[in-house]
N, C-alpha and C positions, 0 to 999 in steps of 0.2 A: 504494500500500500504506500502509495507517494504522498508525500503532503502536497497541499498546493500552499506557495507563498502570497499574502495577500498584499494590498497594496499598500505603500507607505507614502501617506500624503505631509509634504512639508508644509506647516500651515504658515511659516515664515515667507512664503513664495505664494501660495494658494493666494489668489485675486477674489474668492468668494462667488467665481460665474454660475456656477450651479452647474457645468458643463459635465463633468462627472458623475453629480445626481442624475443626470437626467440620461448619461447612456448605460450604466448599471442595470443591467436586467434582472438584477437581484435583490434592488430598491438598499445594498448593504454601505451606503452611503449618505451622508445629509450635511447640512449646511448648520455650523452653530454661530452663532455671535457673541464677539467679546467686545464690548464699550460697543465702538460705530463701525466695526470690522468685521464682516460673515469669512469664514472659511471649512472646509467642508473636513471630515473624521468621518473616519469607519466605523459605524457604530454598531455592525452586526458581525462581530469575530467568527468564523468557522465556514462559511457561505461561501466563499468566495473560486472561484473554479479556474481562476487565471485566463479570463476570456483576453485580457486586454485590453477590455474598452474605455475603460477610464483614462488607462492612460493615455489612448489614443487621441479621447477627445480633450485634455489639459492642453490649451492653450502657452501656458507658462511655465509647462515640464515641472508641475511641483509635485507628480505623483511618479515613485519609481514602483 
């Protein structure tokens, strides 16, 4: 059994586009806010199947 690695989003880099949430087919992403700042966190640990699509869709390479 292989693990899959899930993604590591830098929220120092994350622009808060929502572009991530929205191509995850597994909804295991979301956008939180700190002060006037959104930036997106994995909030569902274990889901994740290593489609790629998050990172495909970051704009600003802040998910490896």
């Amino acid at each position: 059994m292989t693990k899959t690695r899930e993604p590591d989003i830098d929220a120092a880099r994350c622009t808060g586009c929502g572009r991530c949430v929205a191509a995850c087919p597994y909804r295991l992403i979301t956008l939180e806010v700190a002060g006037f700042r959104k930036y997106a966190v994995v909030t569902k640990r274990g889901g994740c199947d290593g489609c790629l699509a998050c990172l495909s869709a970051c704009p600003v390479r802040a998910i490896t």
